[in-house]
C-alpha positions in Angstrom: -3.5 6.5 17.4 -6.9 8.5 16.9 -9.8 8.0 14.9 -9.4 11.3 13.2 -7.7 10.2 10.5 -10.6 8.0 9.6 -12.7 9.8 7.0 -16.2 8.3 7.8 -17.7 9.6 5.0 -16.1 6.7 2.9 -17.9 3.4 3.0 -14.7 2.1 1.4 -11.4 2.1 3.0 -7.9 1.6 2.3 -5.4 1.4 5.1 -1.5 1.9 4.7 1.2 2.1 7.3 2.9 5.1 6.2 3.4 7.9 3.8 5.0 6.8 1.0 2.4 4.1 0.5 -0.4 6.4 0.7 1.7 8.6 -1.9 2.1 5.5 -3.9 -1.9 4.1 -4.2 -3.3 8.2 -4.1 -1.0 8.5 -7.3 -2.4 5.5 -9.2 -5.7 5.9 -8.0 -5.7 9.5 -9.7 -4.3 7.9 -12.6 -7.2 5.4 -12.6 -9.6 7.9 -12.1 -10.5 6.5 -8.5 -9.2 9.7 -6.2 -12.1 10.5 -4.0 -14.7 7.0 -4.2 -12.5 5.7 -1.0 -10.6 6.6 1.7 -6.9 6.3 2.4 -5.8 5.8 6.0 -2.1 6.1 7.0 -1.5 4.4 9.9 1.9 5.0 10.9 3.1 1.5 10.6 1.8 -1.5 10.9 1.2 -2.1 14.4 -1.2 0.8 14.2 -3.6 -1.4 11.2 -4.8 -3.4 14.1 -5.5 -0.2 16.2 -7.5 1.8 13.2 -9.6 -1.5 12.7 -10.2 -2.3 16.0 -11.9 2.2 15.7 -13.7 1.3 12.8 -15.7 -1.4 13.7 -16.1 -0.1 17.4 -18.0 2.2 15.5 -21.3 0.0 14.9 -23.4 2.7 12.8 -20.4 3.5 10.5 -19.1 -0.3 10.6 -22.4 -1.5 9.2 -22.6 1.0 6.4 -18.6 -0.3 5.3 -18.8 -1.8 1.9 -15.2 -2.8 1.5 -11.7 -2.2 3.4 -8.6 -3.0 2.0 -5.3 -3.4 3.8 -2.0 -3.0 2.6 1.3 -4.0 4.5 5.2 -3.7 3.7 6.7 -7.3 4.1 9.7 -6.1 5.6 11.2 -9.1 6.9 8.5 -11.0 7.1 7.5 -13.8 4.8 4.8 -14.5 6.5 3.4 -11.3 6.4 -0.1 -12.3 5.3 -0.9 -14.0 8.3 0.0 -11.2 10.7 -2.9 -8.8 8.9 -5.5 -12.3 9.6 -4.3 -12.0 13.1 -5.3 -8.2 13.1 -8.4 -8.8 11.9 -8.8 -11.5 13.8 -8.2 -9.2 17.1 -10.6 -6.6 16.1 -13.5 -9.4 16.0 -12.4 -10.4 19.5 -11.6 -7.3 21.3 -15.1 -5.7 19.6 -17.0 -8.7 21.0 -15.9 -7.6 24.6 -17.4 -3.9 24.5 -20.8 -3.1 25.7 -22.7 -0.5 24.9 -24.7 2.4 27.1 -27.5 0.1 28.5 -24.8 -2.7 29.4 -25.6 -5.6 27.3 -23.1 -7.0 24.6 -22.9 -4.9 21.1 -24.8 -6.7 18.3 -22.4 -9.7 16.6 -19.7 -7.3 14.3 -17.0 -9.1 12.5 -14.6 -8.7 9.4 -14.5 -11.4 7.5 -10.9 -12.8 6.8 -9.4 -13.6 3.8 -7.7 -16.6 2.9 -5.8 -15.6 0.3 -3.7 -12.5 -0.8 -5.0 -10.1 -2.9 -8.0 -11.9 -3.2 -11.6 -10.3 -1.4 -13.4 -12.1 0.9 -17.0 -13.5 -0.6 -20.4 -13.1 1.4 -22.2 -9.9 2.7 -20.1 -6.7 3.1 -18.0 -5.6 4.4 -15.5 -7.1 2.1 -11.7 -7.2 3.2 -8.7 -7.9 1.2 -5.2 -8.0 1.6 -1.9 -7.0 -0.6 1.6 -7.5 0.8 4.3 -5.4 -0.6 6.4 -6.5 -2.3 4.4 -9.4 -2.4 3.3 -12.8 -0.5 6.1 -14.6 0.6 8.6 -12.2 -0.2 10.7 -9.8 2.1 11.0 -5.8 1.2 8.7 -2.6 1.3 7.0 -1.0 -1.4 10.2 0.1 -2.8 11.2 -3.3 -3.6 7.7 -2.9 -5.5 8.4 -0.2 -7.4 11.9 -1.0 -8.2 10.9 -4.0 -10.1 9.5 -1.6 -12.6 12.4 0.6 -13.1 15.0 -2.4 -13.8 13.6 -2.3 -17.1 15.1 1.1 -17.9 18.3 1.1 -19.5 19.4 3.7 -16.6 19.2 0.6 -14.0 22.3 -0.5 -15.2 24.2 2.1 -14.3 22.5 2.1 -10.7 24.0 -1.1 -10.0 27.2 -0.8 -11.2 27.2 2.4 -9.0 25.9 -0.2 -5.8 28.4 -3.0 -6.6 31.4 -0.6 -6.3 30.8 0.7 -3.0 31.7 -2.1 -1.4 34.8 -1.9 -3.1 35.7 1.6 -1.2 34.7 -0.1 2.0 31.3 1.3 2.0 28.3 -1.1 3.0 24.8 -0.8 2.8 22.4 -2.4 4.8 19.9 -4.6 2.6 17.1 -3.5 4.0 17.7 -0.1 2.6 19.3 -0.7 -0.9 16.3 -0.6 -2.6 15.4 3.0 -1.5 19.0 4.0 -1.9 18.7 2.6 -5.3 15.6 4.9 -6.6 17.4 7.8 -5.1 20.5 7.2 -7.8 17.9 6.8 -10.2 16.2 9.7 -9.8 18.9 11.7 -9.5 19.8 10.5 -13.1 16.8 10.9 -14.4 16.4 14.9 -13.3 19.5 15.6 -14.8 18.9 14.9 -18.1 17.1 17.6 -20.1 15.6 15.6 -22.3 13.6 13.9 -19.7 12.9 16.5 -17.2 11.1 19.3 -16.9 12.7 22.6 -14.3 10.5 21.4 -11.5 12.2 17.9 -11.5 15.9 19.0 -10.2 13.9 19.3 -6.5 12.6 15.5 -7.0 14.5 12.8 -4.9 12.7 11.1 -2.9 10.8 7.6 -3.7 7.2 9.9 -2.9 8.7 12.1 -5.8 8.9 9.4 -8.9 5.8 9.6 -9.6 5.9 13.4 -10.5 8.7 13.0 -13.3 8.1 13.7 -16.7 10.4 10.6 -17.5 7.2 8.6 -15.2 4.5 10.3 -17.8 6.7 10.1 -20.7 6.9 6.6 -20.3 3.3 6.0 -19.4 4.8 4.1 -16.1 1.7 3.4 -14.0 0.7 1.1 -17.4 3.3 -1.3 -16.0 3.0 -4.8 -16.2 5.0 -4.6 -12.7 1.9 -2.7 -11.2 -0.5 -4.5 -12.8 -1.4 -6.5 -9.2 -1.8 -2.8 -7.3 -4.1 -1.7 -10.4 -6.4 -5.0 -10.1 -6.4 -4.4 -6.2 -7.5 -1.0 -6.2 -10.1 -1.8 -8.9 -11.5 -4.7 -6.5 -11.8 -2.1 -3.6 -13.5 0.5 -5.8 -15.9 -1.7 -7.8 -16.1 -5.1 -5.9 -15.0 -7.3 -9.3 -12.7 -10.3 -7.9 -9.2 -10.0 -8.0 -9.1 -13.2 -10.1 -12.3 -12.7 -11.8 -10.3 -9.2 -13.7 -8.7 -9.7 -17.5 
């Protein structure tokens, strides 16, 4: 895909594979009060990542300004998610070496450094790389799986599922894979209806991209979540350079 959607005027990076993430992380990072100090990069799915850094760092005078890029990939069915975004990286640093520039020698020695560890930065000289995996390591889902684990705490949830474990029972089946966004759809769709907890505005909100918008989410001071306490920590390593683990 093209570079365009790279904002070079970022040192700092974030890359996502589609739009609800980048709805997701530009939400809390304006709740954080971190909108505009990096960039946010939707890719288009995931096997674009490896495309948009392989741009980036074939781009020596912006690549050597980068302070910090962050990558964030669904799981999907992948447990081993992690170590497909190391292979990505991993490609960039190999297909980069092979370019030459204008006068036909070999570009100067560029490379991201890989992390071992998700969540956790990479150490050294910049630019620093780190990885999250939605909804996290080992684990299969998307970022709805994420946000859902936040909402079961509502007493709504319970309805939600007793909604989800009668469909079977009319002969109606849904796909695992997409329960968990079918799920925040019923939710929502309580949610709005209730005058108490909505505001006019919220009867057009259904999607997952939408959640965040609710009065019920402000009400309830949401993004202060104990469940998004990991995406918090990562966005504040990518803004400020403090260590995942090194973070109260």
């Amino acid at each position: 895909m093209s570079g365009d959607r790279i904002d070079k005027d970022f040192d700092r990076q974030l890359l996502v594979e589609g739009f609800d993430d980048k709805t997701f992380f530009d939400q809390l990072a304006k709740h954080l009060s971190y909108r505009g100090k990096f960039g946010i990069i939707e890719c288009g799915g995931w096997t674009q990542i490896r495309d948009d850094l392989l741009n980036m760092i074939s781009d020596t005078e912006y690549f050597r300004k980068l302070q910090h890029i962050a990558i964030v990939r669904d799981a999907d069915r992948n447990t081993d998610a992690f170590s497909s975004v190391k292979s990505a990286l991993e490609y960039a640093n190999r297909e980069v070496s092979k370019l030459e520039n204008e006068g036909g020698e070999l570009q100067p020695l560029l490379e991201y450094p890989v992390p071992v560890q998700h969540l956790v930065m990479t150490s050294g000289s910049p630019p620093y790389t780190s990885v999250m995996i939605l909804p996290g390591v080992d684990e299969r889902g998307a970022l709805e799986n994420y946000v859902k684990k936040a909402l079961m705490c509502d007493q709504l949830w319970s309805c939600v599922e007793d909604y989800f474990n009668c469909l079977p029972t009319v002969g109606i089946s849904i796909e695992e894979d997409r329960r968990a966004k079918s799920e925040i759809g019923v939710f929502i769709s309580g949610k709005v209806v209730d005058p108490d907890e909505a505001k006019p505005a919220d009867t057009r909100r259904k999607l997952l991209s939408d959640i965040y918008r609710l009065k019920w989410w402000d009400d309830n001071n949401m993004w202060d979540d104990d469940n998004f306490s990991d995406a918090t920590k990562f966005l504040k390593q990518l803004v400020e350079d403090i260590p995942f683990d090194a973070q109260a």
